[in-house]
N, C-alpha and C positions, 0 to 999 in steps of 0.2 A: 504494500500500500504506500503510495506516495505521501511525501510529507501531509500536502496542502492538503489529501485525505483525514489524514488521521488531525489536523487541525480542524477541520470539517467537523467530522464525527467529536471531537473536545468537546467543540463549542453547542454541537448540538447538545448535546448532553448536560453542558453546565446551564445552558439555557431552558432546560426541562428541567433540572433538580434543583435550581431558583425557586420555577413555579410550582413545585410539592412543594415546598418549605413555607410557602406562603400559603398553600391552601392547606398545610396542614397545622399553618400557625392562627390561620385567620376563619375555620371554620370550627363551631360549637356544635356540643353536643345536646343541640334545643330541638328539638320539632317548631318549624318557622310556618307559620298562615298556614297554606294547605296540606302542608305535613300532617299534624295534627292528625285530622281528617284521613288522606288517601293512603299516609302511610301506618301512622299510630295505630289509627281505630281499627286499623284492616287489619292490624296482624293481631291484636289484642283477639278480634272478632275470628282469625284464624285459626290461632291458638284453642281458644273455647270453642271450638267449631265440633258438631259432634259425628261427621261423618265425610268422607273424602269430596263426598257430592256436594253438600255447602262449603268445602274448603274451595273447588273450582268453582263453584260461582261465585265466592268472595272475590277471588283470583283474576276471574273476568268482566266484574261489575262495573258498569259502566260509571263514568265520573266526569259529569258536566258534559262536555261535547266529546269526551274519547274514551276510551276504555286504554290501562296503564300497567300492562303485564308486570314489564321488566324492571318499573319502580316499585311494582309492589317483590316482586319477587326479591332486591337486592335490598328491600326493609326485611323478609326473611330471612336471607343471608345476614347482614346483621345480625339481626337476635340468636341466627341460629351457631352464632360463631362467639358472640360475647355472652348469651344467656340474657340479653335485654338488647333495644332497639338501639343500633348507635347511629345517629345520624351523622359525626364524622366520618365513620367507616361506610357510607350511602353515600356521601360526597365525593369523597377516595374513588369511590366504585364507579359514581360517572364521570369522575375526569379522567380515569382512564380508557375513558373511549376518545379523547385526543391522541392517545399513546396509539388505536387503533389505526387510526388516521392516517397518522405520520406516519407507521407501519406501508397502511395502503397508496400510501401518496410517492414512498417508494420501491417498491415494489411496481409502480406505473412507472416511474423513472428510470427503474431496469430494465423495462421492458423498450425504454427506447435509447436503451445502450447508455445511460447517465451512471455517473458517480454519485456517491452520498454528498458530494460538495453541493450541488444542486437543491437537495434537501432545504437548506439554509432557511430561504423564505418560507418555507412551509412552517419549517421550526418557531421563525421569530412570528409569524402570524397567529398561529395559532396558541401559544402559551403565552400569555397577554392579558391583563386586569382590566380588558374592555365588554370583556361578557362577565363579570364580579358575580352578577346574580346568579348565573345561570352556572359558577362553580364554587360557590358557596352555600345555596341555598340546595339542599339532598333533595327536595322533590324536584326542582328543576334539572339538577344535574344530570338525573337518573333519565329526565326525557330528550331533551332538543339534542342533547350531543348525541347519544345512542344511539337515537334516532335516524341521525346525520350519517353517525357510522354502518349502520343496520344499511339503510338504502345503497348508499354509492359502494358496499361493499359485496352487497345481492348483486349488483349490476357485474361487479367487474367477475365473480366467480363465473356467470353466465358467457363468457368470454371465453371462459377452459372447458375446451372437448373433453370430459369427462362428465358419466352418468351418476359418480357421488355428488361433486359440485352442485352438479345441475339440481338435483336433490336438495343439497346444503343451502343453497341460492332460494329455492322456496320455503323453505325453514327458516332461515331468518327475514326472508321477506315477509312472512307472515308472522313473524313476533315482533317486525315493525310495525305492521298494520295493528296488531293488538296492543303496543306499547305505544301510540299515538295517534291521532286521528289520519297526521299526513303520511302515516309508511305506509296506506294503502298505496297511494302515487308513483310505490318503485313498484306494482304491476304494471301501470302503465308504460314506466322506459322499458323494463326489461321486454314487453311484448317486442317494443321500435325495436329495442337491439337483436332480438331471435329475430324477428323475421329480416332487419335488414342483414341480417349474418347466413340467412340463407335455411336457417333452422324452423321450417314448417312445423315440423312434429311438435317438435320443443316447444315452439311459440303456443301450442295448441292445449298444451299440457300445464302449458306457465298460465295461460288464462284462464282454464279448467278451475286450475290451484285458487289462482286470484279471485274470479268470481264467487268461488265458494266460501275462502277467507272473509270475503266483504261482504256478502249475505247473512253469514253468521254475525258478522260484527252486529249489523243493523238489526239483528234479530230481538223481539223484545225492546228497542232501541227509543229512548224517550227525546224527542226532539227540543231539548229545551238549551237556552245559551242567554248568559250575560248580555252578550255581546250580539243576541237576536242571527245568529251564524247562519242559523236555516232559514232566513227570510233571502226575502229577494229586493223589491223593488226601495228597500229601505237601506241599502248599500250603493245604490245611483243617487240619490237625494243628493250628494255632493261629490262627484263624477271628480273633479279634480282632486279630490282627496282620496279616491281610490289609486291614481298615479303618484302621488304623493307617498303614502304608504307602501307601495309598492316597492320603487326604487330607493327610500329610505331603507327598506327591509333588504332588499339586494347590496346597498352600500352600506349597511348599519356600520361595517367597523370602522366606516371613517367618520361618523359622527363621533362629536363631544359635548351635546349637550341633551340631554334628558329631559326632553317638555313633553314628559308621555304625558297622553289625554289632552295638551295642550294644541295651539294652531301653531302652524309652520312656522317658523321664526329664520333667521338668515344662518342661525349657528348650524341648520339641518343641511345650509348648501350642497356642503361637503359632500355628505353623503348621498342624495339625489344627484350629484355631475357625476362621482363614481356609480351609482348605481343604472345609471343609463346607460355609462359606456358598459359598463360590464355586461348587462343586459343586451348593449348588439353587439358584441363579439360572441358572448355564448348564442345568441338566435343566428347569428351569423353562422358560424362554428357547426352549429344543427344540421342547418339548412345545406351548407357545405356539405356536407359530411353524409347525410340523407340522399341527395342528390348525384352523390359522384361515387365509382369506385372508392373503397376505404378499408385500411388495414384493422385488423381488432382491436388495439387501441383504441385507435380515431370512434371504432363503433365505440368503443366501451366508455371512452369521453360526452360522446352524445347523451349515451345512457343516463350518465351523471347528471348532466348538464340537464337534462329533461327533468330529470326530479327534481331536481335542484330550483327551476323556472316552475313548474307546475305546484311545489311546496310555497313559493312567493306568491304566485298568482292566488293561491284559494287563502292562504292566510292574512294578504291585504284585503280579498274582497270580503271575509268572513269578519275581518274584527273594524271595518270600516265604516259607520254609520252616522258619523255627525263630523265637523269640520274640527279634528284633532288628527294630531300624528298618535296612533298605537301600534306600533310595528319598529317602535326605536329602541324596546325594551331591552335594556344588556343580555335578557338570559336566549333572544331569537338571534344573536349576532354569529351564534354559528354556522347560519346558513347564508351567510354574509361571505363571512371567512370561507366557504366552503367556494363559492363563486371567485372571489380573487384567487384562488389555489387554481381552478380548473382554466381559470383566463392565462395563468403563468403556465400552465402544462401544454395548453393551447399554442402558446408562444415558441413552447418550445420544440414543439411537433411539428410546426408549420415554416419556424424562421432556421437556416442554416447558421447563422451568427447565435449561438446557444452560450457561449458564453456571457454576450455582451445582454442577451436577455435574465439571463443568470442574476446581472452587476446591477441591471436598471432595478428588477423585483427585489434584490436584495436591499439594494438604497433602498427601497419602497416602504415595506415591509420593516426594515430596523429602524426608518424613521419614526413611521407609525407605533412602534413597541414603544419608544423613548415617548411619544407624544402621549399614548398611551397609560405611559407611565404616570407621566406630569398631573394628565386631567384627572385617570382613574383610583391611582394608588389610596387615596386617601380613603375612596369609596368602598375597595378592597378590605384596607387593612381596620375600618370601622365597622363593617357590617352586624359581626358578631355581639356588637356592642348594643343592639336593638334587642337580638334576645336577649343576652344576658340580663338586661333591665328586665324585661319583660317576664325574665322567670323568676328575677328576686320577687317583682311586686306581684304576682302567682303567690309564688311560696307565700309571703305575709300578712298578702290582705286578701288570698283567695280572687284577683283579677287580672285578665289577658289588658292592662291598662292600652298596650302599645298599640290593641286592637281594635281600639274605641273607634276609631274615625277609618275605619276600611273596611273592606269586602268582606271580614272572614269573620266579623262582628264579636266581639268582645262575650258575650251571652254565649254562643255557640261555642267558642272556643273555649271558654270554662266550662261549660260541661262536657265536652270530650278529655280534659283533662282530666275532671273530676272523677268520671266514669273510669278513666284509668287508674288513678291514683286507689281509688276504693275497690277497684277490683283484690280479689284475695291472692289471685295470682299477676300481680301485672307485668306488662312487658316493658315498661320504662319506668324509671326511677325520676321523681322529679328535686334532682340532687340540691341539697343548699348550697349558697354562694355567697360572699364577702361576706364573710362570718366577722371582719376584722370591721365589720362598720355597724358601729351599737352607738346607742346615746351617750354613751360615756366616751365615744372616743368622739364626738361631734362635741359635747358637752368640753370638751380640755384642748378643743381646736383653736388654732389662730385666726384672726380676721382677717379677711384679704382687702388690704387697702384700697387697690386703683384696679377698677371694676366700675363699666357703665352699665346702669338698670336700668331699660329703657319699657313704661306702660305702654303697647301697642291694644290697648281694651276696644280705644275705637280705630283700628287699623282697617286698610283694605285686604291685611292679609288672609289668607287658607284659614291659619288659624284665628279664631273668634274672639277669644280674649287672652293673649297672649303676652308673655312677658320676656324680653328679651335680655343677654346678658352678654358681656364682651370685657374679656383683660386680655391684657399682654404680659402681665407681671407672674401666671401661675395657672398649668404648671410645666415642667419644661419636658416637654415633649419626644422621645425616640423617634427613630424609625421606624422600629415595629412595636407600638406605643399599645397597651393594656387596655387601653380605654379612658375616658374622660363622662362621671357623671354627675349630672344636676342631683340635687338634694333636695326634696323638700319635706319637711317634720315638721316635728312638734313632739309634744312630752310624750303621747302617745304612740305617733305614727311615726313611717320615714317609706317616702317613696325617691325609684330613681327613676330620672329619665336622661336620654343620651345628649351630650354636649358635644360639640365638632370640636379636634384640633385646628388651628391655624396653620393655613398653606403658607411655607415659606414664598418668598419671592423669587424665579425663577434663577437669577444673579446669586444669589445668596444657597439658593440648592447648589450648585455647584463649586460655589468659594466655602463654603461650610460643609458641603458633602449632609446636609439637612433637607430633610424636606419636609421638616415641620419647624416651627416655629413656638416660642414660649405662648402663651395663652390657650384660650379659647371661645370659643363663641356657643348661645345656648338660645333656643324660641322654644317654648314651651306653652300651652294652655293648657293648668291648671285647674281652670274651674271646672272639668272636667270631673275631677277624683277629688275634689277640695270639696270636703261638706258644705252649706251652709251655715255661716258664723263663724266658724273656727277661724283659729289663726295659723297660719303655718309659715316658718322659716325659711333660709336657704342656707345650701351651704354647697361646695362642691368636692367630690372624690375624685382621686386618681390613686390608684392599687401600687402603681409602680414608684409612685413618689415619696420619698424617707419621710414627708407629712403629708401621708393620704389625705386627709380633712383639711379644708378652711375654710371658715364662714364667712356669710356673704351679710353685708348689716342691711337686710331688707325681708317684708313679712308683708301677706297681703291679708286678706279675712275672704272667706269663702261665701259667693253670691250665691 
């Protein structure tokens, strides 16, 4: 192996064991929103389950608009490996379906005579703090990537003249389709690829497979959706926001700003100029490729590319109903990522200059990571910091507080915990946390001087009656910083809620090797959990700082 190989394969490698050391530093062992629910209650319900026949329809019960095999199955693995649910070990399990990726991204690379150097951009694109949700959050993880992997890897098996494969190939094409609503859509390329490969029979056999997979799917099938999915004429109502979504969902990884459920704003350009070009070179790329003689590759790229365009097309038209972008969420950007990889593979099957396409993707792609870095990391390295709140004020005062104001409502989500917690055999523990934060250590804290309080009660903002908080003096921040939380008491109580560290200034990340900054910043609404009358305190914690505690000299009284 040549040198600039085995530098190659280095870098790949140190570039992938960065990214475990961060999702194995920055992911909890919480059940987060629909955890709870698709994974917790299922296996609880597994478990007690008194016969193999409701264990497989627990297995395959449909959940909102899909049914979730493979995340429910690796919530069993879990329990079945620790004796209780771990949802770090559930996160583990879906980001290493990047590790698949990367796998099959070369292995397509061999197949057109490349080296592992080539690899590079696949490497830097894909292990990346730009999809944060989608690899820290264990019900997410366990879908969109698997998923991703499941399809384009049905496809490329379908490319190998053998009758096991071809087999293998319907087998996990179909634990797609049951592990999401969109793995039905690799029937559809794998039919394009059979019959443009020549394979009648096979094609005949593969839709046999598919039709019956997706008949059953829809079996007993309740039509209902958030997001109104199975409607029709109420996803034209704003026609330009279904192309909007669209190409934001095809460019997602170059977006940096997250106005989900919001209107388009200019920070989304980004991602819409990349998602169109990418969009005609892979319709391009198709229609090439459909149209003309083409080696197995070239089919097995179409393949891709076809699932890959038909998963954007039904998931901007499905979640598109009113004049907002919802398709920029971080945990759908794998199919984003998965569109830039097939556009550089593209490149490199079609141009003779493979090196100089190599240099361009690879500037592309490490820009991107470093940019990535900048916007994301904070997003990354905080996240677990919402549960963790979320389970102390559980543990205390018996409430999902962080729930109040979303989907997964606050009421429901205490009683599936509840319901676990009292079960006599349960499958998670709802473990306690900052044991080192009692009244008495609040009680023998220092004040923190220089701290703005700002009443935002009658604000325009989200939140309703909100109290805003901001120092620079405390407290001083890591790189992979434990968390930062609001306090608020009283003799009685003590609730937390999550405070932001401060982003250094871009000059200063690099002359300080920091990319945080001393303080922090806090908006909270309180009158939420603050009774009526009472008074309550502040004060704020940090775990990693030699004075966890210091109090804030401001109290409100509860409306």
């Amino acid at each position: 192996m040549r040198p600039v190989r085995y530098f190659s394969l280095i870098t790949c490698i140190c570039i992938i064991c960065s990214y475990f050391y961060f999702i194995i530093q920055n992911t909890a062992d919480i059940p987060n929103g629909d955890d709870l629910y698709c994974l917790l209650l299922f296996t609880q319900a597994f478990k007690d389950a008194k016969s193999w026949k409701e264990c497989f329809r627990l297995l395959f019960e449909q959940w909102v608009e899909h049914r979730i095999v493979y995340s429910r199955f690796t919530a069993l693995v879990s329990y079945w490996i620790h004796g209780a649910v771990n949802f770090k070990s559930i996160a583990l399990i879906g980001n290493f379906s990047l590790l698949g990726i990367t796998f099959l991204f070369y292995k397509l690379l061999h197949k057109i005579q490349l080296s592992v150097s080539y690899l590079i951009p696949a490497v830097l694109t894909l292990f990346s703090p730009v999809m944060y949700e989608g690899n820290l959050w264990a019900g997410a993880s366990t879908v969109y990537m698997p998923v991703c992997l499941m399809g384009i890897i049905s496809i490329f098996l379908l490319a190998i003249s053998s009758p096991i494969t071809f087999v293998l190939a319907i087998l996990i094409a179909i634990l797609a389709t049951y592990s999401f609503g969109n793995g039905m859509f690799v029937f559809v390329a794998g039919a394009v690829v059979l019959f443009k490969s020549g394979k009648i029979k096979h094609a005949a056999i593969w839709i046999t497979a598919g039709s019956a997979a997706v008949a059953f799917y829809f079996r007993n099938f309740q039509m209902y959706s958030a997001t109104n999915a199975f409607g029709w004429t109420v996803h034209f109502k704003y026609p330009i926001y279904l192309f909007n979504n669209f190409f934001a969902f095809v460019g997602g990884t170059f977006n940096y700003v997250e106005n989900v459920n919001g209107p388009v704003v200019y920070q989304n350009f980004p991602a819409l100029l990349a998602g169109i070009i990418l969009t005609a070179v892979l319709i391009w790329g198709i229609i090439k490729i459909l149209l003309n003689r083409a080696e197995p590759v070239q089919v097995t790229w179409a393949g891709m590319a076809i699932f890959i365009m038909i998963t954007s097309a039904v998931i901007a038209f499905s979640r598109t109903q009113s004049e907002q972008m919802t398709t920029i969420s971080s945990r759908y950007k794998i199919y984003s990522m998965a569109a830039f990889l097939l556009v550089y593979l593209w490149c490199l099957i079609y141009y003779d200059k493979r090196k100089i396409v190599a240099a361009v993707f690879t500037g592309i792609s490490a820009a991107l990571l470093l940019f990535n870095y900048y916007v994301y990391y904070e997003k990354f390295v905080d996240y677990q910091c919402h549960s963790l709140a979320g389970l102390y004020n559980y543990n205390h005062h018996g409430k999902w507080i962080i729930y109040s104001k979303t989907a997964y409502f606050e009421k429901a989500s205490k009683f599936v915990s509840d319901t676990i917690k009292k079960n006599p055999e349960p499958v998670f523990h709802f473990h306690p946390i900052f044991p080192e934060l009692t009244h008495q250590a609040i009680d023998s804290a220092r004040t923190l001087e220089s701290i703005e309080v700002t009443d935002n009660t009658d604000s325009s903002s989200k939140l309703r009656k909100s109290i805003s908080f901001n120092t620079n003096e405390y407290p001083s921040t890591s790189n992979q910083p434990k968390g930062i939380y609001l306090v608020t008491y009283n003799e009685k109580n003590i609730f937390l809620s999550v405070a932001n560290p401060l982003k250094n200034g871009r000059l200063n990340m690099i002359k300080q090797l920091k990319y945080f900054k001393d303080g922090f910043y806090a908006e909270e609404d309180m009158f939420d959990f603050i009774p009526k009358g009472e008074v309550y305190k502040f004060a704020v914690f940090c775990p990693e700082e030699k004075e966890q505690v210091r109090l804030i000299n401001y109290q409100i009284t509860g409306k």
